[in-house]
N, C-alpha and C positions, 0 to 999 in steps of 0.2 A: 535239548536244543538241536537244531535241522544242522550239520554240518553246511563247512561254504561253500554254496554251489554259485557256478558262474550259468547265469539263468539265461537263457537264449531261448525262451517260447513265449515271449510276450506278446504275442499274437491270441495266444490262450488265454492270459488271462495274465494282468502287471501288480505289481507289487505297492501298496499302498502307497502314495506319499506322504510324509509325516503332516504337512501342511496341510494337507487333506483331510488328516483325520482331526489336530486341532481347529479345524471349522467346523466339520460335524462336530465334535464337544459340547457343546454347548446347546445343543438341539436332543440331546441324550438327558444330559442332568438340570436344565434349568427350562428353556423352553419346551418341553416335552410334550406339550398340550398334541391334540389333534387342532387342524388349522381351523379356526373363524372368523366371522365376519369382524366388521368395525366396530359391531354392536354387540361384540361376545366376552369375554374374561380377556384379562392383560397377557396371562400367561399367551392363549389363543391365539388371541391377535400378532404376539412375537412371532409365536412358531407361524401363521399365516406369512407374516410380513418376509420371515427367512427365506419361505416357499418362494414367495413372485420376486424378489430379488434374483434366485436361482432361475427364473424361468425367462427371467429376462439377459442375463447372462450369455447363456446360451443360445437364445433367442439373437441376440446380438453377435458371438459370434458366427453365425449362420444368416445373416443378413434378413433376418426374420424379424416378423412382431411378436411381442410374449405371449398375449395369448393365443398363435398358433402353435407355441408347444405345449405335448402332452407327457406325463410324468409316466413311466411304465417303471415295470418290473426286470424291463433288460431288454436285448433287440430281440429277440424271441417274441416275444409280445408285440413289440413296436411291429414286426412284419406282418406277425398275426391281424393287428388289429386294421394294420392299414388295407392289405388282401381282400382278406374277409368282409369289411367294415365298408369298403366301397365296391366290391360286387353285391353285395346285400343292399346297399341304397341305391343302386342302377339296375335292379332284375327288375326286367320291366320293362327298362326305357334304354338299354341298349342291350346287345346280343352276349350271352355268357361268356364272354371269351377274353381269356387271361393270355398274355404272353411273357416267356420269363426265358433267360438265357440258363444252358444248360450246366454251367460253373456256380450257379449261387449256392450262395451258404444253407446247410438243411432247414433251419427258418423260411425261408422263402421256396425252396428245392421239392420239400416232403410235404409244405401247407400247398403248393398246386401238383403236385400226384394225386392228393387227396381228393381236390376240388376235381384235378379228372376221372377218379374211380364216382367220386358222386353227379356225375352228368355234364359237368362244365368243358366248355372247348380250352383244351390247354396246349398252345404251342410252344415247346423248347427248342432259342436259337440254336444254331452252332456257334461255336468261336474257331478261331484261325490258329497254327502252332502254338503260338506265344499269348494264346487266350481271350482276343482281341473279340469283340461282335463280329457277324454275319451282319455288314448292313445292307450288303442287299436283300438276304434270307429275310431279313427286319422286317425291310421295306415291302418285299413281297409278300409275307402275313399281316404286317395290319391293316387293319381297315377303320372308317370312321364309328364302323360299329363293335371297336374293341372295346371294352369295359375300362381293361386296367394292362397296360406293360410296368413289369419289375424288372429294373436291371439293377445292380451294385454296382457301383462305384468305382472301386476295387476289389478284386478277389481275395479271401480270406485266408488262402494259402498259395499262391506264388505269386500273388501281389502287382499282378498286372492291372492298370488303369482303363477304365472303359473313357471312350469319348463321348461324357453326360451332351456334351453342349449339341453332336451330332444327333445322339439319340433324343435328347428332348425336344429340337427343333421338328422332329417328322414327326413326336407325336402330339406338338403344338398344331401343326400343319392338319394333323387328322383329328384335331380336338378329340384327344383322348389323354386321360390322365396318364402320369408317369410316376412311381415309384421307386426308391433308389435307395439300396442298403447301403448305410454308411459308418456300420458299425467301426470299418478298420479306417477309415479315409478320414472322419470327421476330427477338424486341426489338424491334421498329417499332410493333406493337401488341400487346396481351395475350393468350397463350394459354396456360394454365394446365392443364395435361391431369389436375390432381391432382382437379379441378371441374368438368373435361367431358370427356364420354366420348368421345374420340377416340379410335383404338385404334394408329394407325402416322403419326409426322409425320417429312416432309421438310427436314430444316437445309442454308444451305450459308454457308461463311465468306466467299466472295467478293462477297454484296451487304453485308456491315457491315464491309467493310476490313478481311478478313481474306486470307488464302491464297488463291489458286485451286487445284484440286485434291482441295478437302480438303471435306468433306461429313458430316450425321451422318442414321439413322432411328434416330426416338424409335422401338420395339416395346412395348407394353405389358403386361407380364406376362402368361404363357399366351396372349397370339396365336399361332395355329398360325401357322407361316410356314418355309417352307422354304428351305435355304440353295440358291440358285439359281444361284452360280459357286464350282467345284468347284477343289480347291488344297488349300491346310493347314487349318489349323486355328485361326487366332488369329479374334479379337473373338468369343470363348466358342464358337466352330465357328461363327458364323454368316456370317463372311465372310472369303473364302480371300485370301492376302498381304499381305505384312510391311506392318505398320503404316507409315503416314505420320506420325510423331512429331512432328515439328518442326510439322508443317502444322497437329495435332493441339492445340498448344501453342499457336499462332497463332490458330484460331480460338476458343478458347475465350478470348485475352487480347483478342479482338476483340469477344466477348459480353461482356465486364466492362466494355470501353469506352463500352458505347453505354448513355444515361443518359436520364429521362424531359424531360430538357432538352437535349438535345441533338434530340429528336424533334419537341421544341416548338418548336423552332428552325426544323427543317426545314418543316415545316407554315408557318410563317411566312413562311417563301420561295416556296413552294408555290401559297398563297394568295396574297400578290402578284403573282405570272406569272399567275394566274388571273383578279384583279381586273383588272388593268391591260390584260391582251390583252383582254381581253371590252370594256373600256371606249376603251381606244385605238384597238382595230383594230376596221372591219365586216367583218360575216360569218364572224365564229367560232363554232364549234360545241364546247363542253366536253364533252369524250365519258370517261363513266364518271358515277358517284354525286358530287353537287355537295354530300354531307354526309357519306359514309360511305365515305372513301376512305384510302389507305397515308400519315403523311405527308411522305413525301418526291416525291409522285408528282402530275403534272399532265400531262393529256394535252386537245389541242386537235386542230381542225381548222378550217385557216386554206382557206377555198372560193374557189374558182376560180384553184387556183395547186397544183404541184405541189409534195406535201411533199419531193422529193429533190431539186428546183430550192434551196426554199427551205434546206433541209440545207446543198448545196454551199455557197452564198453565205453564210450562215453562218459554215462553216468556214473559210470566206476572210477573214473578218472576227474569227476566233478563237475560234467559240463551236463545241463537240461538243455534238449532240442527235440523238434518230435519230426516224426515219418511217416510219410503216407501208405506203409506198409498193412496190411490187410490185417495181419497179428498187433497191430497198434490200432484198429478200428474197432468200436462197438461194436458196431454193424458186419463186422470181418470180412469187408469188402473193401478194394485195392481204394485207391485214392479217383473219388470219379470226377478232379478237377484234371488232375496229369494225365486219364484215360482220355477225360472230354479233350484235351489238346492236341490228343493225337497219342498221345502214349500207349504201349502194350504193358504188360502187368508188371514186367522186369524194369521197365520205368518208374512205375510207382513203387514200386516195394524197393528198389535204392533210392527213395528219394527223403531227401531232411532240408526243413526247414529249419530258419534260424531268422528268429523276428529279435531286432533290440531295443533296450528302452532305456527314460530316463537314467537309470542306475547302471548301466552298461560304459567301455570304455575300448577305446582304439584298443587297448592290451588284449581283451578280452577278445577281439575278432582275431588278432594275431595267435593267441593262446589256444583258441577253437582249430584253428586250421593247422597249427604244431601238431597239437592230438592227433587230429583229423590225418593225417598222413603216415601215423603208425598203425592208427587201428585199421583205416582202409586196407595198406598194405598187410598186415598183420592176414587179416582175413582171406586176404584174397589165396595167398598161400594155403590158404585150404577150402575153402571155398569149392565145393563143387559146380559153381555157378563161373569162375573162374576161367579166361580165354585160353588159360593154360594148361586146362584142365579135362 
């Protein structure tokens, strides 16, 4: 067994909810069919009938119709599919040109570097200190012969909110479609697509303690969009192999869970870690919007100490939180949300996140920043990075 760690990167990835996985059960051992028609096996039909219940769920809370959502494999997909899936049904009938802001998540980030090494026009906003759109830089690249804008919602790691309703309105204005990842925002904060014109959004069950695996794109009726991975035929033709049912089941009893007080809650932990390290510790830096942010989401940079030093020690101590230090990256590249902000490298590499979730607790944010104040100090003491040094 995993000793007790008090878990603060729910940002990465949340911890099953029990509830969660007794609704998937039953899509495991009894319904387990692949889904069919009216006119298929009893078993079929259940495991069907479980499918569009879940799709309407979701669908609902997103102010959507069910069948504009699509079952994915996680937002990963979802981005893919929506990207790629509506530049391929508009080559042709508008100009190749993508726009995406330069803070998105690598879903969205690495799928248009790509489309601009293969020929397509690709422009990345700026954002402002705290992360915010460039809307004039916006305003002054699109055109009505954009293809497709991608912006997120909120940022995946210092959890600043973009203004959907400003950004969709100009690309209402230029009829041009809008994409919006919403892998951390979706139930976190409100987005009602019945009220604004977004036209393809990003779900995924694994940041509200649901499934991994398991993923939806809202489509919005008559979006051109192309099916982009070739196979059969389920989710209306738009995306090829057998549903994920159970996962399917799981994340939508995962959207039922999550409640406008359970957010309130979070936010209150959030704010804590944020008062208290600003006021206990020197020389922290809050990086992201200090009013308009996710809330379960607090991102710091604690100077002249490295965030993966302070990470380890941490974890020795029992607490998970991650850093956008270069040595905690696959890629071993600094954090390119706190560069894109304005940050220099010494920025990003003391910087720690600390997302909370369902299973989290006021204690738990007081307990992180106890720590947080011997090991920063601790370090700084030797620290060659150190002001006093």
């Amino acid at each position: 067994m995993f000793n007790e760690t008090i878990y603060l990167d729910n940002a990465a990835s949340t911890r099953l909810d029990e509830e969660v996985l007794e609704a998937m059960k039953p899509y495991f051992f009894d319904a387990y069919a692949v889904a069919t028609s009216e006119f298929g096996y009893s078993m079929g039909i259940d495991a069907k009938e479980g499918l569009e219940r879940s799709r309407k769920v979701i669908a609902s809370r997103l102010g959507a119709q069910a069948g504009e959502i699509v079952f994915t494999s996680g937002s990963t997909e979802s981005s893919n599919m929506a990207i790629k899936g509506v530049l391929s049904a508009l080559k042709g009938k508008k100009d190749d040109h993508l726009i995406v802001s330069r803070l998105e998540d690598f879903s969205v980030l690495n799928t248009a570097k790509k489309l601009d090494k293969q020929g397509y026009k690709v422009d990345f906003i700026n954002v402002d200190g705290e992360g915010v759109l460039d809307i004039d830089m916006f305003t002054d690249t699109i055109t009505s012969q954009t293809a497709l804008v991608s912006i997120q919602q909120a940022n995946q790691e210092i959890g600043t909110l973009q203004d959907l309703k400003a950004i969709s309105d100009i690309c209402e204005d230029k009829d041009v479609l809008l994409h919006t990842d919403a892998t951390h925002s979706f139930t976190r904060v409100p987005l009602d697509v019945s009220k604004l014109p977004v036209d393809l959004v990003t779900m995924s069950a694994h940041t509200i303690h649901g499934p991994r695996g398991i993923g939806a794109l809202y489509i919005r009726e008559g979006t051109p969009i192309d099916k982009w991975m070739d196979g059969g035929f389920q989710e209306s033709d738009r995306r090829a192999g057998v549903e994920n049912i159970p996962s399917a089941v799981g994340f939508a009893k995962a959207v039922e869970l999550v409640t406008p007080e359970e957010n309130e809650r979070l936010a209150a932990m959030r704010d804590r870690v944020i008062e208290r390290a600003m006021s206990d510790i020197s020389h922290v830096t809050l990086n992201g919007s200090a009013t308009s942010r996710l809330p379960q989401n607090a991102n710091m940079t604690f100077h002249y100490v490295e965030g993966e030093s302070i990470t380890l020690h941490l974890d020795m101590l029992g607490f998970a939180v991650s850093t956008g230090s270069a040595c905690f990256s696959r890629s071993l590249e600094a954090s390119h949300v706190i560069l894109g902000i304005g940050g220099n490298h010494e920025r990003a590499h003391g910087s720690l996140r600390f997302s909370f979730g369902r299973f989290n607790t006021i204690e738990d944010a007081d307990a992180i920043i106890d720590a947080l104040k011997d090991v920063v100090t601790n370090l700084r003491a030797i620290s060659p990075l150190s002001e006093d040094n």
